[in-house]
Biopython code that builds the backbone (N, CA, C, O; Angstrom):
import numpy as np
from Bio.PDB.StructureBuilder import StructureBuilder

atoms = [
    (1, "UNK", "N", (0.837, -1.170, 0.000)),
    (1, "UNK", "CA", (0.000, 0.000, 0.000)),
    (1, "UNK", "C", (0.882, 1.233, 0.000)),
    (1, "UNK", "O", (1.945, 1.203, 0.622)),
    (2, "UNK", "N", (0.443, 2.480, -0.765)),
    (2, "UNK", "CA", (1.529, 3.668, -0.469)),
    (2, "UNK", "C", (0.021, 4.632, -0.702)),
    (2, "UNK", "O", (-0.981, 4.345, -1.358)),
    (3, "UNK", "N", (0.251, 5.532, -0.101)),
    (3, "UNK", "CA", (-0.408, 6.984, -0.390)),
    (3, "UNK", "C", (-0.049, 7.647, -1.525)),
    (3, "UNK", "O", (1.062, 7.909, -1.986)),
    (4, "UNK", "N", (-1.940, 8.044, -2.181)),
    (4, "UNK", "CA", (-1.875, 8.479, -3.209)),
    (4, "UNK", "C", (-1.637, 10.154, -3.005)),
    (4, "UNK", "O", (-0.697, 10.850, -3.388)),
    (5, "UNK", "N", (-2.340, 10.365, -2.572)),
    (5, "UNK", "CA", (-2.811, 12.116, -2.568)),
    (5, "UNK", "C", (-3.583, 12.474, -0.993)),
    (5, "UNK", "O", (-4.395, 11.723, -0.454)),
    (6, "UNK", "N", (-3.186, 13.582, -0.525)),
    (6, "UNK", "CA", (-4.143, 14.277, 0.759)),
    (6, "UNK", "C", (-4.939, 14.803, 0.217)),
    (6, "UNK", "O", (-4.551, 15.353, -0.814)),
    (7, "UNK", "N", (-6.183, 14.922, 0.498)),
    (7, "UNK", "CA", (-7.435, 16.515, -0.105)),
    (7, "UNK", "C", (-7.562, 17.044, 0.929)),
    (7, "UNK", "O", (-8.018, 16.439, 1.899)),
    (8, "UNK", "N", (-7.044, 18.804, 0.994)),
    (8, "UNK", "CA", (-7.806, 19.476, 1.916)),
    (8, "UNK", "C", (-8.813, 20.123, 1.217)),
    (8, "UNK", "O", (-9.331, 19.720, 0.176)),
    (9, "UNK", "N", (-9.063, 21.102, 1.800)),
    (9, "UNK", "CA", (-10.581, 21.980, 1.198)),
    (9, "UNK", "C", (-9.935, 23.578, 1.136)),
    (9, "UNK", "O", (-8.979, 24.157, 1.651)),
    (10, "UNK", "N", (-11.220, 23.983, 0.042)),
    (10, "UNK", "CA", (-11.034, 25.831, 0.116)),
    (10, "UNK", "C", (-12.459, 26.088, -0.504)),
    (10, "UNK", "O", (-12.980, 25.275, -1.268)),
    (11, "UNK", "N", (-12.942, 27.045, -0.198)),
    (11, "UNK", "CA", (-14.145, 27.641, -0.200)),
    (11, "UNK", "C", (-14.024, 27.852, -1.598)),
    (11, "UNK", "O", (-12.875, 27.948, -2.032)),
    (12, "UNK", "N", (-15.196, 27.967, -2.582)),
    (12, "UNK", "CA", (-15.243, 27.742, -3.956)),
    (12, "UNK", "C", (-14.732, 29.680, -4.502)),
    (12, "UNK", "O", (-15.236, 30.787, -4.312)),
    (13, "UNK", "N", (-13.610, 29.205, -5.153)),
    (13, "UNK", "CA", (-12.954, 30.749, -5.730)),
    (13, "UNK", "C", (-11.811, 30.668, -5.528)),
    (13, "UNK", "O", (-11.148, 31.456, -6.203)),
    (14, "UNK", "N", (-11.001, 29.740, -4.555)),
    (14, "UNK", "CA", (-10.341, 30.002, -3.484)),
    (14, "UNK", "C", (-8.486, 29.298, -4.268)),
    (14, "UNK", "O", (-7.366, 29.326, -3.759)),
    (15, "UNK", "N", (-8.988, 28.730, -5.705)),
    (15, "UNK", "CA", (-8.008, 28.543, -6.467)),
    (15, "UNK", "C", (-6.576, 29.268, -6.470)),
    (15, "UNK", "O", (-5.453, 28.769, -6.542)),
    (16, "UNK", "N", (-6.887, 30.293, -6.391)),
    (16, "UNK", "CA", (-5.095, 31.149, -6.429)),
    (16, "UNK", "C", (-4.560, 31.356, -5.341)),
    (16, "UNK", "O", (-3.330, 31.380, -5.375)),
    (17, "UNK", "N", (-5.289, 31.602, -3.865)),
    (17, "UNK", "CA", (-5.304, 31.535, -2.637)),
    (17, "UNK", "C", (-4.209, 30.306, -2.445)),
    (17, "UNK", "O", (-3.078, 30.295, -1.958)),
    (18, "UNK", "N", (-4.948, 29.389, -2.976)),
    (18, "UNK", "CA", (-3.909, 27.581, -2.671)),
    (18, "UNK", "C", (-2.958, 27.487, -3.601)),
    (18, "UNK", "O", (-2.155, 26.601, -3.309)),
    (19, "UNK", "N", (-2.572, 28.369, -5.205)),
    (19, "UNK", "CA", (-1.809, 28.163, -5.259)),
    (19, "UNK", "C", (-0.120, 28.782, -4.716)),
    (19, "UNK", "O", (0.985, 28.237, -4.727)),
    (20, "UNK", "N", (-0.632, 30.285, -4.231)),
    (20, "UNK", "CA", (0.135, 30.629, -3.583)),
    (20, "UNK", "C", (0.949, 30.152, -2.299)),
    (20, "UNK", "O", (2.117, 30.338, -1.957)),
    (21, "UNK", "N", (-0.137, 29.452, -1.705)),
    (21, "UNK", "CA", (0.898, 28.496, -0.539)),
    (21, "UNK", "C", (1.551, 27.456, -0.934)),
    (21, "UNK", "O", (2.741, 27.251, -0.694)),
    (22, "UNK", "N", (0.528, 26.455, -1.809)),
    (22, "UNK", "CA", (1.269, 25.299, -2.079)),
    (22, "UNK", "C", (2.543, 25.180, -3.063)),
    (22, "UNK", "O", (3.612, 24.581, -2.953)),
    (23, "UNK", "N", (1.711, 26.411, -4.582)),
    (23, "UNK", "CA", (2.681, 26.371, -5.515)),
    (23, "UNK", "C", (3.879, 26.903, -5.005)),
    (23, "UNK", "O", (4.930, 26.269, -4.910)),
    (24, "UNK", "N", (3.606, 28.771, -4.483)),
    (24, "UNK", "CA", (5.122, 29.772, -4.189)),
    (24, "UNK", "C", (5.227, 29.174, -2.781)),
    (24, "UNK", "O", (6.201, 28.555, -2.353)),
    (25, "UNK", "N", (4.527, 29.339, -2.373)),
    (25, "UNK", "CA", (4.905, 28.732, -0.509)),
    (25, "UNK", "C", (5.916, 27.359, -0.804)),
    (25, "UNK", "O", (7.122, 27.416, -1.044)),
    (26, "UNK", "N", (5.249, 26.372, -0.734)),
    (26, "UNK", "CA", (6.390, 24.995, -0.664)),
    (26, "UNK", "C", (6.771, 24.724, -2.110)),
    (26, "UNK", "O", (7.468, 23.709, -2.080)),
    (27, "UNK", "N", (6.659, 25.100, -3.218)),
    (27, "UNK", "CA", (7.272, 24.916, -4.346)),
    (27, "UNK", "C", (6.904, 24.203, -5.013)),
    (27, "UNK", "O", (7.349, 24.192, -6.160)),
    (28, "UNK", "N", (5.512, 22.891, -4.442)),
    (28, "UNK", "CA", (5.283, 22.314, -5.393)),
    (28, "UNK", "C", (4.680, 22.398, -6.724)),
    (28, "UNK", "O", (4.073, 23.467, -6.643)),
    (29, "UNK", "N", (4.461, 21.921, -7.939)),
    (29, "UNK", "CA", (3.519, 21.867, -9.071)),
    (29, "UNK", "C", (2.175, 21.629, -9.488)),
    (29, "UNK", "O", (1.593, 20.544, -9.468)),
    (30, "UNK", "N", (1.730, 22.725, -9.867)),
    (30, "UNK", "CA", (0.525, 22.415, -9.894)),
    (30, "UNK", "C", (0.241, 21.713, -11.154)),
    (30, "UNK", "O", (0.702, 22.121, -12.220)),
    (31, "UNK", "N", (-0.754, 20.321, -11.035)),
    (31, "UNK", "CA", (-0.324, 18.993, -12.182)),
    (31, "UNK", "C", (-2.178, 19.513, -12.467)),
    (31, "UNK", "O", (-2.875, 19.956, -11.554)),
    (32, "UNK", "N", (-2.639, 19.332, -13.818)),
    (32, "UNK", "CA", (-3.791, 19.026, -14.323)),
    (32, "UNK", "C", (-4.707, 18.486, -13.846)),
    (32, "UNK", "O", (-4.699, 17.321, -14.245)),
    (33, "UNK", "N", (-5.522, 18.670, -13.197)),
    (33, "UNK", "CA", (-6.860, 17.717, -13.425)),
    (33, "UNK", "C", (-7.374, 16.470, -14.422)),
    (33, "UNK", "O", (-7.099, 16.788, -15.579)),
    (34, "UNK", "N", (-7.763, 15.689, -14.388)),
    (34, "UNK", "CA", (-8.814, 15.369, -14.894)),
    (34, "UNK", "C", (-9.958, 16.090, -15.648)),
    (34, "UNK", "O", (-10.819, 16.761, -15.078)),
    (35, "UNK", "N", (-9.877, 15.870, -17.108)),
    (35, "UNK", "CA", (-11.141, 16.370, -17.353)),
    (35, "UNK", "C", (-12.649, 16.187, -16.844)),
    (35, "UNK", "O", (-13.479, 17.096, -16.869)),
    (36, "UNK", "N", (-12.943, 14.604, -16.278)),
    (36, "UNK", "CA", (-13.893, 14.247, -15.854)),
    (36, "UNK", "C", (-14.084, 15.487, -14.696)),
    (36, "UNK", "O", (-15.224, 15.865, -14.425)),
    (37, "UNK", "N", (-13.037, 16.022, -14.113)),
    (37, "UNK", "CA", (-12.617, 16.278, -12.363)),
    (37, "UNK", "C", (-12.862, 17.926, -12.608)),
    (37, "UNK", "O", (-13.415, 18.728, -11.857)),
    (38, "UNK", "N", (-12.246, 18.144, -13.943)),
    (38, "UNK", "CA", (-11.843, 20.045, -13.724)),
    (38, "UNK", "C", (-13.341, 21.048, -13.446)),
    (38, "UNK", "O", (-13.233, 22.149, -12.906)),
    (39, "UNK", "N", (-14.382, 20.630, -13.786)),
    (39, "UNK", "CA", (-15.705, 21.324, -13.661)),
    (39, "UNK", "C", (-15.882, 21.027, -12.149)),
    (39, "UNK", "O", (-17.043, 20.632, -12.051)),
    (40, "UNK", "N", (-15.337, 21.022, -10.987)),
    (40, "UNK", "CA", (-15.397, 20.657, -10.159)),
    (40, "UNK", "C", (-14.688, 21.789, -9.260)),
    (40, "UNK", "O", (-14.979, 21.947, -8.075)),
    (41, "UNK", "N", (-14.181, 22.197, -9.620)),
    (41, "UNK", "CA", (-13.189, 23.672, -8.858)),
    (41, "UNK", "C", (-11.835, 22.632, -8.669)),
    (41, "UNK", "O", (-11.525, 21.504, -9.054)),
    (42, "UNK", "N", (-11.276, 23.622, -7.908)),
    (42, "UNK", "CA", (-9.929, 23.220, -6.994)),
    (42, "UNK", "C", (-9.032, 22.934, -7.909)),
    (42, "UNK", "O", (-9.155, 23.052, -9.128)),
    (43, "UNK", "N", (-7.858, 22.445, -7.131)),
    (43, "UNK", "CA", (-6.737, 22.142, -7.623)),
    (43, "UNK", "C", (-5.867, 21.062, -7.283)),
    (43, "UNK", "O", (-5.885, 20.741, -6.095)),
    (44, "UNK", "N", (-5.307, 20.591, -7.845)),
    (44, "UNK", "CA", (-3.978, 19.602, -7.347)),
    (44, "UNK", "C", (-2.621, 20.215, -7.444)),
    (44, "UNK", "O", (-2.523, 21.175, -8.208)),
    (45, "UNK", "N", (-1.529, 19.811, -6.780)),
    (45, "UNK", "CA", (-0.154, 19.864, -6.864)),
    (45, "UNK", "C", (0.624, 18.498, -6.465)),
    (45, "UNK", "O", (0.135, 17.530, -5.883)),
    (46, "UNK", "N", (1.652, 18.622, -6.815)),
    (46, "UNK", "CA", (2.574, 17.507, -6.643)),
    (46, "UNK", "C", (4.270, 17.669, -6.466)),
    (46, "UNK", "O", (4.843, 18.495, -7.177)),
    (47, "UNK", "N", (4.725, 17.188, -5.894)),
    (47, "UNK", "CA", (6.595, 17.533, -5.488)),
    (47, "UNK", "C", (6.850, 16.072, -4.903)),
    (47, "UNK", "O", (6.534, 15.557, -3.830)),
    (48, "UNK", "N", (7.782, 15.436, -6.407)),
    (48, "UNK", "CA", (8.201, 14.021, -6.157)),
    (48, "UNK", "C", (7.125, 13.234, -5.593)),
    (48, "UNK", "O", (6.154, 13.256, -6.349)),
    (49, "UNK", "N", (6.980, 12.715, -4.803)),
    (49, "UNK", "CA", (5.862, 11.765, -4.228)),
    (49, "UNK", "C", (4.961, 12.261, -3.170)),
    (49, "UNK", "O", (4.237, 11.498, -2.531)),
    (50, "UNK", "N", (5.001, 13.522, -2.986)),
    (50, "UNK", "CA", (3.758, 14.322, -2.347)),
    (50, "UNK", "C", (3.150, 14.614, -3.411)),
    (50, "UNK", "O", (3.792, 14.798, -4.444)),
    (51, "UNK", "N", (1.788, 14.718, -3.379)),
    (51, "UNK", "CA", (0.417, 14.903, -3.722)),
    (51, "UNK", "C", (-0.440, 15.269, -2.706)),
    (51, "UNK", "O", (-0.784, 14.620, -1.719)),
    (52, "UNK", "N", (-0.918, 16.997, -3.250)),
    (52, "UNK", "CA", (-1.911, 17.362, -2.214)),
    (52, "UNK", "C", (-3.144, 18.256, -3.538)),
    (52, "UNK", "O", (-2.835, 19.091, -4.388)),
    (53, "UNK", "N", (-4.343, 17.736, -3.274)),
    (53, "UNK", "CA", (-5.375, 17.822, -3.785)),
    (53, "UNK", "C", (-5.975, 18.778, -3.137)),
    (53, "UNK", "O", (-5.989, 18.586, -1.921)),
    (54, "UNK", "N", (-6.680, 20.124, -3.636)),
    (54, "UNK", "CA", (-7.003, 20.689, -2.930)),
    (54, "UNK", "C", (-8.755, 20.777, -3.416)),
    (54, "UNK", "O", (-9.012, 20.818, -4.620)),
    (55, "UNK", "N", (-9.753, 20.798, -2.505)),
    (55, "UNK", "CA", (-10.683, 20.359, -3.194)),
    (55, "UNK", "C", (-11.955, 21.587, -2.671)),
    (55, "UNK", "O", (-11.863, 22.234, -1.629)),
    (56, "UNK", "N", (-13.187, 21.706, -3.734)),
    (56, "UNK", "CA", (-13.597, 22.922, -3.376)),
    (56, "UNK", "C", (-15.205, 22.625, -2.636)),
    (56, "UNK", "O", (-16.155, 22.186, -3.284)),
    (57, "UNK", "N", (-15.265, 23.011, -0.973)),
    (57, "UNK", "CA", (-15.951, 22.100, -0.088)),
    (57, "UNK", "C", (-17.277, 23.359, 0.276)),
    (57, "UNK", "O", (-16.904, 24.349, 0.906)),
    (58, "UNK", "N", (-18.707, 23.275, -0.117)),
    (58, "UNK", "CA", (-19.497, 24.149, 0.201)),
    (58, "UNK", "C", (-20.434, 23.248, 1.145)),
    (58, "UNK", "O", (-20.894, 22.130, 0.913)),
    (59, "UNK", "N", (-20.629, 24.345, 2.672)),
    (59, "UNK", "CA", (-20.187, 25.044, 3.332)),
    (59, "UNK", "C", (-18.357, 24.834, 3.625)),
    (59, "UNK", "O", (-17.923, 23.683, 3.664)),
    (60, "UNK", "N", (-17.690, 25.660, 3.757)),
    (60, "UNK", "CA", (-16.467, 25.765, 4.053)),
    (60, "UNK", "C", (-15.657, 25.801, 5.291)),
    (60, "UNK", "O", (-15.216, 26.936, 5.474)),
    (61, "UNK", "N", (-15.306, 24.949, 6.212)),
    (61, "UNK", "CA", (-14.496, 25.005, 6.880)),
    (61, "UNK", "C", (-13.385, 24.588, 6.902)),
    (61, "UNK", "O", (-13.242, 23.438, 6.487)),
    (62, "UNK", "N", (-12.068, 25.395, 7.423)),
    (62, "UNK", "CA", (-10.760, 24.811, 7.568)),
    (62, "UNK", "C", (-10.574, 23.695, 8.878)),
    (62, "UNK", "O", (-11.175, 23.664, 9.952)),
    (63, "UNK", "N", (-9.604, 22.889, 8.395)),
    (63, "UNK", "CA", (-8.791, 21.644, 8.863)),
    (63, "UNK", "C", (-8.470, 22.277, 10.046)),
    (63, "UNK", "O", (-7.705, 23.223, 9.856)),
    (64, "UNK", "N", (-8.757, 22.111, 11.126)),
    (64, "UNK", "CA", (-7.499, 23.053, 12.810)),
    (64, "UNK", "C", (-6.485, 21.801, 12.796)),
    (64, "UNK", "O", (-5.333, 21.707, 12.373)),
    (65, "UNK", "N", (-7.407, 20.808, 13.463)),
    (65, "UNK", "CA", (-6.391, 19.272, 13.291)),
    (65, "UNK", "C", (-5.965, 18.609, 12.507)),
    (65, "UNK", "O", (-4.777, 18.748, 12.218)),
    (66, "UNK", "N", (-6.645, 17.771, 11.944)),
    (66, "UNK", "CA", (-6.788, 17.286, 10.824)),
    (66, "UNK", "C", (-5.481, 17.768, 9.934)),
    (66, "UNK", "O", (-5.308, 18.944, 10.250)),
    (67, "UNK", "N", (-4.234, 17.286, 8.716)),
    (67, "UNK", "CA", (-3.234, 17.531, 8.248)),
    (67, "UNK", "C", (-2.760, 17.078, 7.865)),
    (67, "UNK", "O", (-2.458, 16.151, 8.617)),
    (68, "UNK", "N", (-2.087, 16.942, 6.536)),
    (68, "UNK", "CA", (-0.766, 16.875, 5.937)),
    (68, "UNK", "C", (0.189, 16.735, 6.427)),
    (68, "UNK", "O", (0.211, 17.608, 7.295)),
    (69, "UNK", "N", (1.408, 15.983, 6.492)),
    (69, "UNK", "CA", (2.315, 16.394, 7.319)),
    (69, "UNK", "C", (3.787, 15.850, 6.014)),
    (69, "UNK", "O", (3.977, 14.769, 5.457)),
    (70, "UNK", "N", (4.622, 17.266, 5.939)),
    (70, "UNK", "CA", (5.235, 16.618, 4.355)),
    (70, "UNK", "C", (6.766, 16.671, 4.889)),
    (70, "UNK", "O", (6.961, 17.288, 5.936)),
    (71, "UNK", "N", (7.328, 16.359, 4.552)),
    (71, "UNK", "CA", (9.087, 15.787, 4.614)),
    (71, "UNK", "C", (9.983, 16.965, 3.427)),
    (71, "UNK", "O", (9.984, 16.806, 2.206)),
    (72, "UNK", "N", (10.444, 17.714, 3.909)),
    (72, "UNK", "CA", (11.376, 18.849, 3.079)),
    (72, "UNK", "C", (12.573, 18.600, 3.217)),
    (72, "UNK", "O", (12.847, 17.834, 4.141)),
    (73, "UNK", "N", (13.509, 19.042, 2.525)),
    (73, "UNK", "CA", (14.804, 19.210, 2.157)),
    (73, "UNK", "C", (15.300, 20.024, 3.148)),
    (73, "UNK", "O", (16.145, 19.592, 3.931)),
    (74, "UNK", "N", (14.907, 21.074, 3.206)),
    (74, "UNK", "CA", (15.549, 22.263, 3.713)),
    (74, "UNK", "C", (14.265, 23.076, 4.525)),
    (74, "UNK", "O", (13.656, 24.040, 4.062)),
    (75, "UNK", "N", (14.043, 22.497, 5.718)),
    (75, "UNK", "CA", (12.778, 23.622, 6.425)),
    (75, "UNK", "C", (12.899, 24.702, 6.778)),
    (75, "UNK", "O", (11.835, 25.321, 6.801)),
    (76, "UNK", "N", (14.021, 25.407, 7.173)),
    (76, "UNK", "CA", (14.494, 26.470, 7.369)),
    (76, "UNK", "C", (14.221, 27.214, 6.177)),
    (76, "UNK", "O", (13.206, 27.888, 6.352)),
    (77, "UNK", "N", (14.616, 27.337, 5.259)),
    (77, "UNK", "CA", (14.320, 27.955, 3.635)),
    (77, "UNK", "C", (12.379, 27.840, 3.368)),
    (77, "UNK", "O", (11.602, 28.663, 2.882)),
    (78, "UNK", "N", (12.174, 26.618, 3.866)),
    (78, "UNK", "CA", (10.474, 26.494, 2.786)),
    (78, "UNK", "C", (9.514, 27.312, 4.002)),
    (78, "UNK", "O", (8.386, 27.692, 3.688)),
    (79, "UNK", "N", (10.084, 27.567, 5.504)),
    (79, "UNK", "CA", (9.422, 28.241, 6.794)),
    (79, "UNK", "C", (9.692, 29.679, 5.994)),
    (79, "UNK", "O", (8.750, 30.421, 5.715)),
    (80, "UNK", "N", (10.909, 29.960, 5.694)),
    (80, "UNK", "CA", (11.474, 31.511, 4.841)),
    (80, "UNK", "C", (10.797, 32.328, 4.021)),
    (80, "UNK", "O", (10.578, 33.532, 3.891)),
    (81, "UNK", "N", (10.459, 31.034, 3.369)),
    (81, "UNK", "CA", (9.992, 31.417, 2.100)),
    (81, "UNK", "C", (8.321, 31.532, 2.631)),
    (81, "UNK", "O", (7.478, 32.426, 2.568)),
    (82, "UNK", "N", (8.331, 30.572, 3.007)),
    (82, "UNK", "CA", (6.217, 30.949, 3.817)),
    (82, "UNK", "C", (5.858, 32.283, 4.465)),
    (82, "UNK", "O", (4.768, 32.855, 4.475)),
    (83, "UNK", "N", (6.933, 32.621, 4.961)),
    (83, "UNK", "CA", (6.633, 33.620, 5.661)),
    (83, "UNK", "C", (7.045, 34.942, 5.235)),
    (83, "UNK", "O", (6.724, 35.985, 5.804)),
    (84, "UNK", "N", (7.601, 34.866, 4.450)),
    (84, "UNK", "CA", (7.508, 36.127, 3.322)),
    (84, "UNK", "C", (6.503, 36.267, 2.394)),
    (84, "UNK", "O", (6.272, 37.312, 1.786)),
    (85, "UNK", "N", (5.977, 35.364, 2.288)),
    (85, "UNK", "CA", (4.203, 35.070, 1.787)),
    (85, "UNK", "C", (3.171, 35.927, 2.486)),
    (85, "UNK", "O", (2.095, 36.443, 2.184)),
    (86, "UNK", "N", (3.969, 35.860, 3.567)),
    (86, "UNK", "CA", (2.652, 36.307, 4.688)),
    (86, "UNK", "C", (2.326, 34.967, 5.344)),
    (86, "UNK", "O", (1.726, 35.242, 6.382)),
    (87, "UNK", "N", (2.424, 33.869, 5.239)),
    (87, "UNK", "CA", (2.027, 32.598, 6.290)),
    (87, "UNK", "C", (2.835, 32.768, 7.464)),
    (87, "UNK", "O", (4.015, 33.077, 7.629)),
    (88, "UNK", "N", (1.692, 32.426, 8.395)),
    (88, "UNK", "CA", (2.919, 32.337, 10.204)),
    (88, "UNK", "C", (3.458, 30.812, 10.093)),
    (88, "UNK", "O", (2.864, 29.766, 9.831)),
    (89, "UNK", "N", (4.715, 31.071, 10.371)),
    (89, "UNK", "CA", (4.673, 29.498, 10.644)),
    (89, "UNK", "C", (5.122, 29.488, 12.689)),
    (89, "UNK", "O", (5.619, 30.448, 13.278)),
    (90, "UNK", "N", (4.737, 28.092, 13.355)),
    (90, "UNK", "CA", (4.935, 28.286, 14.132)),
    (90, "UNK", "C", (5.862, 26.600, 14.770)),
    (90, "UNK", "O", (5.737, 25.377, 14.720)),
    (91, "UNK", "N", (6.696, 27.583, 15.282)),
    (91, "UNK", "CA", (7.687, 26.584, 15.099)),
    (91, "UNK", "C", (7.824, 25.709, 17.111)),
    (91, "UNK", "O", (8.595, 24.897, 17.624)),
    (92, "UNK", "N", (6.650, 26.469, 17.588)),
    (92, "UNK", "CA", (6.499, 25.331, 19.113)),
    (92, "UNK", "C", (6.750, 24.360, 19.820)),
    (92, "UNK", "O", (7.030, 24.182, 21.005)),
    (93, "UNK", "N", (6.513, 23.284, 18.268)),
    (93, "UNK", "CA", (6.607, 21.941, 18.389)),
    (93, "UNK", "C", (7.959, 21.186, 17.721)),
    (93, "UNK", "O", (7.939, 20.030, 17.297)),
    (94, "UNK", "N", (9.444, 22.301, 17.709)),
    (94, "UNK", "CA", (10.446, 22.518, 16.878)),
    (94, "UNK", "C", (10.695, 20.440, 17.537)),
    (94, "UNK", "O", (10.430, 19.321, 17.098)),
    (95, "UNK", "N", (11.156, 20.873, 18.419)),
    (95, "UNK", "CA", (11.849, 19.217, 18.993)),
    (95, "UNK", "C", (11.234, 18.186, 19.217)),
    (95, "UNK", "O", (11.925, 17.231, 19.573)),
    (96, "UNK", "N", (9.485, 17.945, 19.083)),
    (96, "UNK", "CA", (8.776, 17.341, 19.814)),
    (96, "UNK", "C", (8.521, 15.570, 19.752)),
    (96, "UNK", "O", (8.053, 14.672, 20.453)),
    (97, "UNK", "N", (9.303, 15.809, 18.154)),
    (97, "UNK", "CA", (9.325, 14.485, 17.241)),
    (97, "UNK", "C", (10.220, 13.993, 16.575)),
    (97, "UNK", "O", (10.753, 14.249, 15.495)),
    (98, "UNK", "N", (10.403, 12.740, 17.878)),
    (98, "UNK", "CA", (11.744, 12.150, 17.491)),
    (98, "UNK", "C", (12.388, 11.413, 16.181)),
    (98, "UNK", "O", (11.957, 10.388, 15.653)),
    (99, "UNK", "N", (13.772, 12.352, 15.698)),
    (99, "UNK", "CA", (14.381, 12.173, 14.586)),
    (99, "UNK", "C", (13.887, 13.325, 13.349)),
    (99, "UNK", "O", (13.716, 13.208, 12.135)),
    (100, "UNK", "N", (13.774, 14.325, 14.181)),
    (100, "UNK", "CA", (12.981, 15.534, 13.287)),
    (100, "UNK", "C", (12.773, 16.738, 13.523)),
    (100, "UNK", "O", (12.254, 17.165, 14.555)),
    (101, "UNK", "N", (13.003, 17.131, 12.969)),
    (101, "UNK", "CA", (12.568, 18.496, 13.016)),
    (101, "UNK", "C", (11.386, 18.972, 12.795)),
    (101, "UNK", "O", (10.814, 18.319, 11.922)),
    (102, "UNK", "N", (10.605, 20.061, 13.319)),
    (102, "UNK", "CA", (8.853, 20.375, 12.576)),
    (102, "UNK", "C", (8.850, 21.536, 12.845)),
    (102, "UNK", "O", (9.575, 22.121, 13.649)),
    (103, "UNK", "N", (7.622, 22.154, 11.862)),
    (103, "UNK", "CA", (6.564, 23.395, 12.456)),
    (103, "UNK", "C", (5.476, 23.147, 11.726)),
    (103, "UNK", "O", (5.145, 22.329, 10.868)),
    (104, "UNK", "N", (5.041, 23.982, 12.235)),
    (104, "UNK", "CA", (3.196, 24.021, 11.770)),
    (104, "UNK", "C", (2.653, 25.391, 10.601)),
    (104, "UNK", "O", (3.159, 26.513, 10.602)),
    (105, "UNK", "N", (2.026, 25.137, 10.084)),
    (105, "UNK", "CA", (1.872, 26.804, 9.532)),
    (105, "UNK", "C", (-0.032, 26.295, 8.897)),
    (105, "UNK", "O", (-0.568, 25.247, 9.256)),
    (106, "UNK", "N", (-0.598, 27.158, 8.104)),
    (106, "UNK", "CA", (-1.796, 27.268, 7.366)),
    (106, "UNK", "C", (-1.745, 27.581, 6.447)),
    (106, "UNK", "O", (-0.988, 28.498, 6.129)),
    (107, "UNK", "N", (-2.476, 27.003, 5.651)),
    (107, "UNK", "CA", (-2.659, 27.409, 4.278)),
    (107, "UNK", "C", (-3.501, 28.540, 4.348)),
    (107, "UNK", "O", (-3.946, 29.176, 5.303)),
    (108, "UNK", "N", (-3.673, 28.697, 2.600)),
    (108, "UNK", "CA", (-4.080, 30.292, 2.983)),
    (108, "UNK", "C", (-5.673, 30.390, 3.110)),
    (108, "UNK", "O", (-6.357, 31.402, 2.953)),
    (109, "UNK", "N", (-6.200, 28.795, 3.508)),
    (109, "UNK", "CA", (-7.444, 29.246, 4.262)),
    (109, "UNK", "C", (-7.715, 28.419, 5.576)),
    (109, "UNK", "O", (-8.790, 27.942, 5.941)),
    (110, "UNK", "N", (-6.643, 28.368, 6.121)),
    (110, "UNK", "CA", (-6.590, 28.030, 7.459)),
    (110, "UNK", "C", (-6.626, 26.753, 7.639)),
    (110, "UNK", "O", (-7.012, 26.467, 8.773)),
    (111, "UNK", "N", (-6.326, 25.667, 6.835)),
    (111, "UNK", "CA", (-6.152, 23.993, 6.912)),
    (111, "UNK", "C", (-4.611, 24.248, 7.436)),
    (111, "UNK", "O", (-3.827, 25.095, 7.009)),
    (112, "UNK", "N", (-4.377, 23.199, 8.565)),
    (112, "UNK", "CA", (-2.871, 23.095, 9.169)),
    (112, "UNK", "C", (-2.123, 22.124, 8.381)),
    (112, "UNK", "O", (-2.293, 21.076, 7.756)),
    (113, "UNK", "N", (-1.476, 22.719, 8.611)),
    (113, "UNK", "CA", (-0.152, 21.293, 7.478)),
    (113, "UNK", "C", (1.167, 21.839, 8.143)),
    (113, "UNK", "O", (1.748, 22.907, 8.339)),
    (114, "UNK", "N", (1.297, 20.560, 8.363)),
    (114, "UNK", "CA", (3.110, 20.400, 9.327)),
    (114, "UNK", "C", (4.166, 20.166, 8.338)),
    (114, "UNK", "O", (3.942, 19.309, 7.483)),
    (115, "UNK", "N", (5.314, 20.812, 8.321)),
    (115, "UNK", "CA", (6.492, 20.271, 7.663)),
    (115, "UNK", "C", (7.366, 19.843, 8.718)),
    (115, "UNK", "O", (7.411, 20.232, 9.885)),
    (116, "UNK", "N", (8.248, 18.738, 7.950)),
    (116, "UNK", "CA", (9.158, 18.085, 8.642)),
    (116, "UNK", "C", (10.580, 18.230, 8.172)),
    (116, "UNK", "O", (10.473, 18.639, 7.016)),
    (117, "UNK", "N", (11.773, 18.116, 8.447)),
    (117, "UNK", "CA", (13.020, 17.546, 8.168)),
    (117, "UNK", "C", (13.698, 16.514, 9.130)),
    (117, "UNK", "O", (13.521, 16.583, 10.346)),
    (118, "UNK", "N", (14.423, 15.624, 8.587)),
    (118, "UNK", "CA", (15.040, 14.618, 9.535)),
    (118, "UNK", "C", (16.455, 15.497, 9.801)),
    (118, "UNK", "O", (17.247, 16.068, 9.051)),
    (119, "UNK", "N", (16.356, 15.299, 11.338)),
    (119, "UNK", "CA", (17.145, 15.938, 12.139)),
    (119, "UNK", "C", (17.942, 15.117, 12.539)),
    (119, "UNK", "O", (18.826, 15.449, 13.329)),
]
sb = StructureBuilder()
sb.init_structure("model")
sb.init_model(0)
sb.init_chain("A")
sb.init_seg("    ")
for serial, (resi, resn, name, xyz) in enumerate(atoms, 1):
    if name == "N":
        sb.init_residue(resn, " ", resi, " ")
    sb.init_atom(name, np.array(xyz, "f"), 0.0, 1.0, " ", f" {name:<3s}", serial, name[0])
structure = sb.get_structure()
């Protein structure tokens, strides 16, 4: 078994919103739809074997718990780069998980997603 894709949610419009975190924020690509899929809103991205689907959820609420949690190269740089975006990232839970490094931050409609590096 391996994991295909995460779906979070964004309120219907909310397309450029997600690509700014996912695409400029963590760098990944934003990959095509499905034609069956594209009349549907939202978006997908992808970076090597992450896949995060972002999907368009009416009524709209963000993820608090609920998350992603993705494996980076360099967290120091992709926290850098978030937060010159304007994303907080919050880095609390820096030591909490052993063999790693973390923080927490939001997308840009408030779904949490953790990054990691092995420490």
């Amino acid at each position: 078994m391996r994991l295909h894709h995460v779906q979070v949610a964004c309120p219907r419009g909310g397309e450029h919103a997600a690509r700014r975190f996912y695409a400029d924020g963590l760098g990944m690509s934003e990959v095509a739809k499905p034609a069956e899929l594209a009349g549907r809103g939202g978006c997908w991205f992808r970076l090597d074997a992450a896949e995060i689907h972002v999907g368009v959820e009416e009524p709209f609420r963000p993820a608090r718990k609920a998350h992603p949690a993705l494996v980076v190269e360099d967290l120091a740089a992709v926290a850098e780069r978030l937060g010159a975006l304007g994303f907080e990232v919050d880095w609390t839970e820096r030591h909490t998980f052993p063999g790693f490094e973390r923080c927490h931050t939001r997308d840009a409609h408030g779904n949490r997603v953790e990054l990691l590096s092995s420490g």
